[in-house]
N, CA, C and O atoms as CSV, one atom per row, in Angstrom:
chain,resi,resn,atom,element,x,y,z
A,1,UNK,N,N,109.018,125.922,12.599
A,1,UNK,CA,C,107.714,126.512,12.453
A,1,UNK,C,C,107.505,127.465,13.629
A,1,UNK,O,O,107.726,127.055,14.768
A,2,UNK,N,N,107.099,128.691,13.414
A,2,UNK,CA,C,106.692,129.249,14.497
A,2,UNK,C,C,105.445,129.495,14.645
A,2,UNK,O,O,104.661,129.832,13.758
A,3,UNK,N,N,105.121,129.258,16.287
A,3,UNK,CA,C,103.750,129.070,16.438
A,3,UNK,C,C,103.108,130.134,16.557
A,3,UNK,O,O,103.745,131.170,16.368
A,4,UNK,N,N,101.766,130.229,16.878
A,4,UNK,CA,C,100.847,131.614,16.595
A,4,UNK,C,C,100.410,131.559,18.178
A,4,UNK,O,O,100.003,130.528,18.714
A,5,UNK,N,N,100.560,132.861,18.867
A,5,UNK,CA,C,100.141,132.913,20.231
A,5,UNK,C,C,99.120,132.234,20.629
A,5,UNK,O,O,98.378,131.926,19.697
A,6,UNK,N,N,98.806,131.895,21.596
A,6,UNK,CA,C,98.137,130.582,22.233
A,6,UNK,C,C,97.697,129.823,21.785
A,6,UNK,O,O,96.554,129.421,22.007
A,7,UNK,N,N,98.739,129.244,20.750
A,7,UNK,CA,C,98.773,127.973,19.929
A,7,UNK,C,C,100.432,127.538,20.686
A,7,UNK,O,O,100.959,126.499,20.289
A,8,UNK,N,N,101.049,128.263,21.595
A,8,UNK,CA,C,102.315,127.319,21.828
A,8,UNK,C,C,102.274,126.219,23.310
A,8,UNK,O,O,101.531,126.253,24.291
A,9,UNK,N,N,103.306,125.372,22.985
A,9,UNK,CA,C,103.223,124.648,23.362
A,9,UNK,C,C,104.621,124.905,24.919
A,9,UNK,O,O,105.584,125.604,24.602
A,10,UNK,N,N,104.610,124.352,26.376
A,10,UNK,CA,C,105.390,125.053,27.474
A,10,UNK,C,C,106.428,124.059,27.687
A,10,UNK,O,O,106.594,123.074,26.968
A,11,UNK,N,N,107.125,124.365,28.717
A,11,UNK,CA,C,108.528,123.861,28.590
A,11,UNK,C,C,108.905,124.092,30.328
A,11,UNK,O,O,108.586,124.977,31.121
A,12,UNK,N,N,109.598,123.047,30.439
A,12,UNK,CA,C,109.826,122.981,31.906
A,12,UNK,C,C,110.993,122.292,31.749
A,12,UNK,O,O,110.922,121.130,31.349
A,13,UNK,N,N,112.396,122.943,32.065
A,13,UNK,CA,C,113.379,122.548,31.839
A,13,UNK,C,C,114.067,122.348,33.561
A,13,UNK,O,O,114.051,123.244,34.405
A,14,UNK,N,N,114.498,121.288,33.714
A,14,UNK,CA,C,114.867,120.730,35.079
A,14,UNK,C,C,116.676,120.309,34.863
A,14,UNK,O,O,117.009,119.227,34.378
A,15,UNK,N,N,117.719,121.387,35.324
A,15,UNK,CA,C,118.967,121.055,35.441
A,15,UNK,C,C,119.749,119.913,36.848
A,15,UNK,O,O,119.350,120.331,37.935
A,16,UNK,N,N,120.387,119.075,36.960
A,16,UNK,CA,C,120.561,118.389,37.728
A,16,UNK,C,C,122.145,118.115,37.474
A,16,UNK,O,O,122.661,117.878,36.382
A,17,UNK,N,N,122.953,118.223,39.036
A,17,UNK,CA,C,124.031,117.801,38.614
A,17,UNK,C,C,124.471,116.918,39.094
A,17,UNK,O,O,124.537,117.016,40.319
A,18,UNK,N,N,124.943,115.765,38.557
A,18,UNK,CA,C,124.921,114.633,39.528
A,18,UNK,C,C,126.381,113.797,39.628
A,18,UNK,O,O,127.408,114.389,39.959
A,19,UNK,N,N,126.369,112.305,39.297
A,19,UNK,CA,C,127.531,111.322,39.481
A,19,UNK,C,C,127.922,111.148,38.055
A,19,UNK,O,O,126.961,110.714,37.420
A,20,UNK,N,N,129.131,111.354,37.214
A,20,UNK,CA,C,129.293,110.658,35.973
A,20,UNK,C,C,128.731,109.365,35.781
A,20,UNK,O,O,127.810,109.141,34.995
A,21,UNK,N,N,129.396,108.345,36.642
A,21,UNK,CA,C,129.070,107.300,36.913
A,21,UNK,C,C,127.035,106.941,37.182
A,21,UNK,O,O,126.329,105.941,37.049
A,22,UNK,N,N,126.878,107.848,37.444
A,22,UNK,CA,C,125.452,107.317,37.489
A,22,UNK,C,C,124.251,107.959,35.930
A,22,UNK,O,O,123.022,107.887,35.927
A,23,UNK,N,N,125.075,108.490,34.878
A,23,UNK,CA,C,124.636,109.185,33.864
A,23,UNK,C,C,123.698,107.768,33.100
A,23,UNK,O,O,122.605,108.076,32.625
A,24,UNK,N,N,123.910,107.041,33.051
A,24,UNK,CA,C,123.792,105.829,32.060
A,24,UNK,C,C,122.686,105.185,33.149
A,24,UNK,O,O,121.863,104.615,32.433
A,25,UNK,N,N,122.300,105.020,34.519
A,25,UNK,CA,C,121.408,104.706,35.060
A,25,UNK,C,C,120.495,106.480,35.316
A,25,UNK,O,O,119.992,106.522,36.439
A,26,UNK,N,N,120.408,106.965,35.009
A,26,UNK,CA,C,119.510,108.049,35.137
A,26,UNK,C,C,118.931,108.192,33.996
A,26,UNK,O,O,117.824,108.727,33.941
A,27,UNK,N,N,119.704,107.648,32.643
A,27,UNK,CA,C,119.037,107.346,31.414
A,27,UNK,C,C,117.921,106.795,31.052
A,27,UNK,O,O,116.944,107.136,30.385
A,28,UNK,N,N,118.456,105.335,31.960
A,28,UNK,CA,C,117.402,103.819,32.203
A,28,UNK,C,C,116.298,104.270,32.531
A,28,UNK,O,O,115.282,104.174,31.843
A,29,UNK,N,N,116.419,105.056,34.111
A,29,UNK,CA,C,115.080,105.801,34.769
A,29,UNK,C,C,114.403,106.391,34.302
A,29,UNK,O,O,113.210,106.150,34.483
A,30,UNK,N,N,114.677,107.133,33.722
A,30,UNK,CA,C,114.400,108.544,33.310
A,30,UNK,C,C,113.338,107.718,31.540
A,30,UNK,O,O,112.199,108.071,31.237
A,31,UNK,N,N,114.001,106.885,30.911
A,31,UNK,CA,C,113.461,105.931,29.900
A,31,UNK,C,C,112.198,105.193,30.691
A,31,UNK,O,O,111.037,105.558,30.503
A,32,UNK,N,N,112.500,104.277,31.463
A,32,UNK,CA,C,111.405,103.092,32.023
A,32,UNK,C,C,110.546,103.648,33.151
A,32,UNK,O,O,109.472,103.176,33.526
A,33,UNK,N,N,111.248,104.854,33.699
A,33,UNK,CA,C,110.128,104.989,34.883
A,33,UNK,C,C,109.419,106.696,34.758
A,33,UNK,O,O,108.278,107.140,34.625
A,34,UNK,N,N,110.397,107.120,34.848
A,34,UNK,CA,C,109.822,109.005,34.760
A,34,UNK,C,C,108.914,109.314,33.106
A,34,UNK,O,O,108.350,110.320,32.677
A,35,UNK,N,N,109.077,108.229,32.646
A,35,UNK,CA,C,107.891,109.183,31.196
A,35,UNK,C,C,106.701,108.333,31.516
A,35,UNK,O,O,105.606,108.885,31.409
A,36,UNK,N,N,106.742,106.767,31.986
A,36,UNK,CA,C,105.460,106.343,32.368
A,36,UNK,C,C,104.884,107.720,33.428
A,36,UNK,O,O,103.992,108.455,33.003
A,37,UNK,N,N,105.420,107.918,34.632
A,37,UNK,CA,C,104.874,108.612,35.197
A,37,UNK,C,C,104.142,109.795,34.877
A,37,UNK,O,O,103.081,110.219,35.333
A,38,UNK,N,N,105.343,110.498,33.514
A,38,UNK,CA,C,104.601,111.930,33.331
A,38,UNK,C,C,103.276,111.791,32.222
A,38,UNK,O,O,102.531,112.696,31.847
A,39,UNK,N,N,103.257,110.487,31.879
A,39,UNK,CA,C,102.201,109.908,30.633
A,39,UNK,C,C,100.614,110.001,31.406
A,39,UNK,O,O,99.538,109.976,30.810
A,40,UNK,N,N,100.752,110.076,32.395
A,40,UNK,CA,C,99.618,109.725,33.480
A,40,UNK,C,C,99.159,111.392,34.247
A,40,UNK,O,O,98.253,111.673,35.031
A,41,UNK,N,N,100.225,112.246,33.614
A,41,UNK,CA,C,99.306,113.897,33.825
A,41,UNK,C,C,99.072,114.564,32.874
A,41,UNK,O,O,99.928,114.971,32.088
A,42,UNK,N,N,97.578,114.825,32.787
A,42,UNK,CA,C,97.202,115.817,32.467
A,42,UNK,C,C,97.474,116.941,31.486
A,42,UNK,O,O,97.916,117.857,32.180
A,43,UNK,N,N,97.436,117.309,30.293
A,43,UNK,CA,C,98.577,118.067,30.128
A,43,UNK,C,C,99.746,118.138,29.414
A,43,UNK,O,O,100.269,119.117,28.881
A,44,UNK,N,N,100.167,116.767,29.473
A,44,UNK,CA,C,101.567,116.179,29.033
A,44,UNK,C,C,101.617,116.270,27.793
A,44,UNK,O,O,100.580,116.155,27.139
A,45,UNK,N,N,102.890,116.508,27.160
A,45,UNK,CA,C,102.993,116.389,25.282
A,45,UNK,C,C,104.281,115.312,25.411
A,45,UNK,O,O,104.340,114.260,24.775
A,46,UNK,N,N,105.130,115.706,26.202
A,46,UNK,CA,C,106.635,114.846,25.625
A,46,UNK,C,C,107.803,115.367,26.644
A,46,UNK,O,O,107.647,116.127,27.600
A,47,UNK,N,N,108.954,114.790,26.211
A,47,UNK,CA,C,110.216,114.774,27.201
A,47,UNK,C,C,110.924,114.596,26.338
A,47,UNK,O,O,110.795,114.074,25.230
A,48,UNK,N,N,111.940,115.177,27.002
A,48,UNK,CA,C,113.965,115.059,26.304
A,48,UNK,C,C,114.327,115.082,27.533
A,48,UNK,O,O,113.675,115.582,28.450
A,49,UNK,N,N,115.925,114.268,27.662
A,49,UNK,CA,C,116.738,114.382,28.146
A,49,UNK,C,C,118.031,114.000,27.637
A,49,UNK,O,O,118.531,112.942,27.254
A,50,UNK,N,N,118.643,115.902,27.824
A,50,UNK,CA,C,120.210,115.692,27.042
A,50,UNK,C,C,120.944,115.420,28.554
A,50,UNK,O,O,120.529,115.742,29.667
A,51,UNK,N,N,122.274,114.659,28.148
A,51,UNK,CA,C,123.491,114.427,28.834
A,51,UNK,C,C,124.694,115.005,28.532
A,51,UNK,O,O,125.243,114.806,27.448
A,52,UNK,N,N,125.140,115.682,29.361
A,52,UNK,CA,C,126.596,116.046,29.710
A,52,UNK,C,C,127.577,114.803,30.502
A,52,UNK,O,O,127.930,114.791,31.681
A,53,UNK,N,N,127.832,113.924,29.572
A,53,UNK,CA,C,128.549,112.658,30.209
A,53,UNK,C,C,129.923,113.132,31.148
A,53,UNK,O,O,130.237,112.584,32.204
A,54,UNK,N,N,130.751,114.413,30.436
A,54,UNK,CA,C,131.883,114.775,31.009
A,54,UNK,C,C,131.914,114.983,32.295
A,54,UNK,O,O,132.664,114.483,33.133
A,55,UNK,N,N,130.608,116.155,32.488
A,55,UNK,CA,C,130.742,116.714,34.076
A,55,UNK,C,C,129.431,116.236,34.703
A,55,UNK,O,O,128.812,116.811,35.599
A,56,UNK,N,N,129.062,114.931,34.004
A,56,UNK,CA,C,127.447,114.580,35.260
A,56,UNK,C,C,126.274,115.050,34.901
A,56,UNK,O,O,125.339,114.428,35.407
A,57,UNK,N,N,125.965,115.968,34.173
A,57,UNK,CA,C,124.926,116.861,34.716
A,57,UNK,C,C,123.745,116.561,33.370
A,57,UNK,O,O,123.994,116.138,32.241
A,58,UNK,N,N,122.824,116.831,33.785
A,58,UNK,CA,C,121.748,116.458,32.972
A,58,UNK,C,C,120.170,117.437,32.574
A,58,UNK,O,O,119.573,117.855,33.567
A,59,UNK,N,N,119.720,117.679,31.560
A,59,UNK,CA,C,118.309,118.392,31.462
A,59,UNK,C,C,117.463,117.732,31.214
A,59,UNK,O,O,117.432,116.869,30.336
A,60,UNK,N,N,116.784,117.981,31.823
A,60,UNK,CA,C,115.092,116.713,31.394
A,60,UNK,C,C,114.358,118.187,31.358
A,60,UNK,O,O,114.377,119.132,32.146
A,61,UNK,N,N,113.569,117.920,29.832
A,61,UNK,CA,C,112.733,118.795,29.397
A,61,UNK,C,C,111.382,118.101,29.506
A,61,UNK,O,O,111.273,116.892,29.300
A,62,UNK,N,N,110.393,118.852,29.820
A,62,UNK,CA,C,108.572,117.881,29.672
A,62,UNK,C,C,108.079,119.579,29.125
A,62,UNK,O,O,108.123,120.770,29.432
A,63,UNK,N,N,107.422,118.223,27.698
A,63,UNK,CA,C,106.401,119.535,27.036
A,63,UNK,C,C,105.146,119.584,27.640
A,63,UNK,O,O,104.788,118.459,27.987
A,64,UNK,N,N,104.247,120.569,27.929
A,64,UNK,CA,C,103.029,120.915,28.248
A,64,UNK,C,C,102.389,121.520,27.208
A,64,UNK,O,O,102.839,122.389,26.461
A,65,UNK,N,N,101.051,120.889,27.201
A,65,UNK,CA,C,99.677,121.673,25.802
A,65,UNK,C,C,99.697,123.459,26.310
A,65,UNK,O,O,99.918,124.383,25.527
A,66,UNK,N,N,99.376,123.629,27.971
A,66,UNK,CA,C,99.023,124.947,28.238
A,66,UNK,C,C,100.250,125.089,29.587
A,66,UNK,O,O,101.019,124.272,30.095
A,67,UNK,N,N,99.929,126.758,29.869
A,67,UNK,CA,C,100.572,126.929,31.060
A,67,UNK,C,C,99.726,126.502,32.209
A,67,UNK,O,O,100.334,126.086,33.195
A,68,UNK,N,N,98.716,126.528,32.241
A,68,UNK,CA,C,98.203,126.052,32.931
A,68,UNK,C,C,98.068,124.102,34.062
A,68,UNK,O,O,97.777,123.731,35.200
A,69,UNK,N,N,98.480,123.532,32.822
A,69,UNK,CA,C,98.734,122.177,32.616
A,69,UNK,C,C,99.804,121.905,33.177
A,69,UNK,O,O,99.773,121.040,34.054
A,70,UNK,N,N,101.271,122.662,32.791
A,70,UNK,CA,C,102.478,122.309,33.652
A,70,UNK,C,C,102.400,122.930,34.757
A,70,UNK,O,O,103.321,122.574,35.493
A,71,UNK,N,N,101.341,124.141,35.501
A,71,UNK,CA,C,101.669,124.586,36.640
A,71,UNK,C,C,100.952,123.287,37.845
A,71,UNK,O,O,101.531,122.815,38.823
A,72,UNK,N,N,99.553,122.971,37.352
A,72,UNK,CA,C,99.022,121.813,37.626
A,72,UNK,C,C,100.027,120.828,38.034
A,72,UNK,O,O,100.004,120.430,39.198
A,73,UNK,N,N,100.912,120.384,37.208
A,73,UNK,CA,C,101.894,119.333,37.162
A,73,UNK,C,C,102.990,119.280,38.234
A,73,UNK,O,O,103.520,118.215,38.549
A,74,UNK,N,N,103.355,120.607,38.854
A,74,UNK,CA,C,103.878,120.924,40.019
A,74,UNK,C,C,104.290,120.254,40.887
A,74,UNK,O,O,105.506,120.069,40.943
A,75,UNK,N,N,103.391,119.643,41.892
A,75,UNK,CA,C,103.654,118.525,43.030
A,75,UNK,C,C,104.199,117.646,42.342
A,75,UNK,O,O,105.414,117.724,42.154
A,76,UNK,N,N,103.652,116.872,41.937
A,76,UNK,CA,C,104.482,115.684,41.106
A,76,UNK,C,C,105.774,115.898,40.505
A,76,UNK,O,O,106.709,115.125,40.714
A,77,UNK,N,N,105.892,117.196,39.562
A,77,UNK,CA,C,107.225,117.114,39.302
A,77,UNK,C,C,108.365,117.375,40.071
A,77,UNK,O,O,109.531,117.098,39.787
A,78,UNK,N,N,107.670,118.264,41.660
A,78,UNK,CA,C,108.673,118.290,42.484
A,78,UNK,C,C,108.793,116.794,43.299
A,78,UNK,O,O,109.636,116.960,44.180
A,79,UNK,N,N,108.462,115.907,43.326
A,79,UNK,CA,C,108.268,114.817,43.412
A,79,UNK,C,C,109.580,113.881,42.818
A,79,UNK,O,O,110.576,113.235,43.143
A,80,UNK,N,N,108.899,114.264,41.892
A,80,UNK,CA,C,109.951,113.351,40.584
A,80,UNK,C,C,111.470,113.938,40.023
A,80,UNK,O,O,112.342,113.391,39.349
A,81,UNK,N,N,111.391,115.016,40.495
A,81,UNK,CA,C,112.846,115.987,40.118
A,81,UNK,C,C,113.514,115.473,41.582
A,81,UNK,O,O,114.743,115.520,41.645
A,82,UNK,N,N,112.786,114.994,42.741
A,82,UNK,CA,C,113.721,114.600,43.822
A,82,UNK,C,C,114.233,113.403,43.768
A,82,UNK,O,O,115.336,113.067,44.199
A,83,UNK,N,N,112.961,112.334,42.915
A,83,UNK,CA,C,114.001,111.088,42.486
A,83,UNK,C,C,114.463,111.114,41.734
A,83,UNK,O,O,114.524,109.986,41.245
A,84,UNK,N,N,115.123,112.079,40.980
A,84,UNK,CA,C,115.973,112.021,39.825
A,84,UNK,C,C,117.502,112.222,40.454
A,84,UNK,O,O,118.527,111.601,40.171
A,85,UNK,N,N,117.300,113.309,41.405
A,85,UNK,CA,C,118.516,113.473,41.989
A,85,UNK,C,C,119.239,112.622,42.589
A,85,UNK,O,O,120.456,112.472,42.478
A,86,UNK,N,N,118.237,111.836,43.476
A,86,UNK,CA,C,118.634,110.651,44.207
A,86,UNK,C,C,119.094,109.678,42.998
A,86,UNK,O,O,120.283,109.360,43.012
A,87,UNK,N,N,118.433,109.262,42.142
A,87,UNK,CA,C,119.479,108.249,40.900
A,87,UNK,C,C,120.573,109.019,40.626
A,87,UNK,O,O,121.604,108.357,40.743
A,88,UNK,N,N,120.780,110.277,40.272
A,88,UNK,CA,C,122.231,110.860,39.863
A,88,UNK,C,C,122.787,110.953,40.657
A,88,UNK,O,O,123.960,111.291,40.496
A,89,UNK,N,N,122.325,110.734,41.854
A,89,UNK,CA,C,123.392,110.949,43.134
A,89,UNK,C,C,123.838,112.188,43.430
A,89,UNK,O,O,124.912,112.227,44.030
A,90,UNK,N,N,123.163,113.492,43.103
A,90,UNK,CA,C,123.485,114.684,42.842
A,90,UNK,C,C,122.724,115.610,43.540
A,90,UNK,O,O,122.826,115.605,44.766
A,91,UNK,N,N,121.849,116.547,42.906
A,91,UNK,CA,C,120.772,117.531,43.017
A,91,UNK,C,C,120.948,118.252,41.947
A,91,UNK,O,O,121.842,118.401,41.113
A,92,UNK,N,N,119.149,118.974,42.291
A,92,UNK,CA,C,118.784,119.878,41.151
A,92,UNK,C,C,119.104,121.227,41.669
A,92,UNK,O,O,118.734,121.784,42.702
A,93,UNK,N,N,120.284,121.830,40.204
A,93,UNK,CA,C,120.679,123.121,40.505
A,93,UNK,C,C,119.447,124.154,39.758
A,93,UNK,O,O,119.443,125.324,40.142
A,94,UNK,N,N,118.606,123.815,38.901
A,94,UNK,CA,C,117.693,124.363,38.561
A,94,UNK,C,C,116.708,124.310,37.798
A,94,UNK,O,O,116.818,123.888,36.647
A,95,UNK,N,N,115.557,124.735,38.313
A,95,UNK,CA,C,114.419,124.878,37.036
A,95,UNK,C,C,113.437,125.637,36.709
A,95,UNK,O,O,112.560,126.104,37.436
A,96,UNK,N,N,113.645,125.791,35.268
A,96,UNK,CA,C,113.020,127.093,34.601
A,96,UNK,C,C,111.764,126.686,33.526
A,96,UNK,O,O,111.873,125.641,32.884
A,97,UNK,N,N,110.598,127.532,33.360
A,97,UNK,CA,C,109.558,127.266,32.589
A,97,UNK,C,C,109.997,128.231,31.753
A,97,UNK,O,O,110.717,129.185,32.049
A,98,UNK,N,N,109.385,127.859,30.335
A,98,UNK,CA,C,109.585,128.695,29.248
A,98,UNK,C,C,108.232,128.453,28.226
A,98,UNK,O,O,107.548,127.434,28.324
A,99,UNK,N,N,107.992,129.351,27.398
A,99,UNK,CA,C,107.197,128.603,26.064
A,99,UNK,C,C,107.696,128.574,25.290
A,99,UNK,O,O,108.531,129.473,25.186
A,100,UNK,N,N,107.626,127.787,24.407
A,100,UNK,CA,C,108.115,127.280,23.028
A,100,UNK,C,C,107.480,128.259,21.781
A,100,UNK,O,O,106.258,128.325,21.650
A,101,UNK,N,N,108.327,128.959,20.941
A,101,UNK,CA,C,107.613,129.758,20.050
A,101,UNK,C,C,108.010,129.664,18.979
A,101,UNK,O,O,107.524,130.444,18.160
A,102,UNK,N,N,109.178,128.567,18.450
A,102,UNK,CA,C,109.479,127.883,17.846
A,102,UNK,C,C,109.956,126.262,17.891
A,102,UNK,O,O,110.669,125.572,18.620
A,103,UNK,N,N,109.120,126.062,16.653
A,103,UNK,CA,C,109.781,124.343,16.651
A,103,UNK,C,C,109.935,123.852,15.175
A,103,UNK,O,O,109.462,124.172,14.084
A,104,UNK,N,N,110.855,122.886,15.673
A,104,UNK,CA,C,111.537,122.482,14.132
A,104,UNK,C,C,112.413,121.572,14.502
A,104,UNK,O,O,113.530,121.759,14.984
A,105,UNK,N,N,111.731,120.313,14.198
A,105,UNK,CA,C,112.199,118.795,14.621
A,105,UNK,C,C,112.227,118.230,13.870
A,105,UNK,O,O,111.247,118.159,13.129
A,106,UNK,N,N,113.742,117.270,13.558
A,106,UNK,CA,C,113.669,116.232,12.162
A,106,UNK,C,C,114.229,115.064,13.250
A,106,UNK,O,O,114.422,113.983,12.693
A,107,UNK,N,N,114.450,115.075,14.327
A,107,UNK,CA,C,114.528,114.278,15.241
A,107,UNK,C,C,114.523,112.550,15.088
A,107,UNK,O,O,115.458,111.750,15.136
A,108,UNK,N,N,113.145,112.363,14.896
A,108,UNK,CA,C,112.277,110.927,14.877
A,108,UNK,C,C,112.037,111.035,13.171
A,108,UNK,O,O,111.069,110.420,12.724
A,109,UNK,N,N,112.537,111.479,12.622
A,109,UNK,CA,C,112.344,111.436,10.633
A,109,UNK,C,C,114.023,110.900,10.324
A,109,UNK,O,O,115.042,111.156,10.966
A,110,UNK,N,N,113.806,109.944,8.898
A,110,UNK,CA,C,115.130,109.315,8.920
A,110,UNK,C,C,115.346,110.282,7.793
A,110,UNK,O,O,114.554,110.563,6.894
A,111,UNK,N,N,117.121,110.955,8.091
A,111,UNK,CA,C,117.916,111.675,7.581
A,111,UNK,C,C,118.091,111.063,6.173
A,111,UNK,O,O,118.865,111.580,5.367
């Protein structure tokens, strides 16, 4: 579906490269502790995080309603992008905001 200008929804994509070995506990975290946290700002729509099991490295996406909302979100996520690194044992090589101007999810619908 594509959305109709300031009807989209923002995107804050956080790259991290970390420990193979620690991919499967950054999962756990990233599951039990980092979405409670981001559930509690402002703002918030949702999260992904894909894995690159081969070489470590990981994206944690958080949706935002406005731009405004994820810039708000800032401190905290620099916050929380530093304990992420520390579980991967790694660091963050980067992160980029974007808006979403398409979506089209069968995701959570059974195939």
């Amino acid at each position: 579906m594509t959305l109709a200008e300031g009807d989209g929804v923002y995107a804050r994509v956080t790259r991290i490269r970390g420990q193979q070995a620690r991919i499967e506990a950054a999962s756990v975290w990233f599951q039990e502790e980092l979405l409670a946290d981001l559930e509690r700002i402002d703002g918030y729509c949702d999260a992904m995080l894909l894995v690159d099991h081969e070489h470590g490295e990981t994206l944690a996406i958080s949706f935002w309603e406005t731009p405004e909302a994820m810039r708000a979100s800032e401190h905290d996520a620099e916050r929380l992008r530093a304990e992420a690194a520390t579980v991967n044992e790694g660091a963050v090589t980067s992160v980029e905001r974007f808006e979403v101007v398409v979506e089209a999810s069968s995701l959570r619908s059974p195939h």
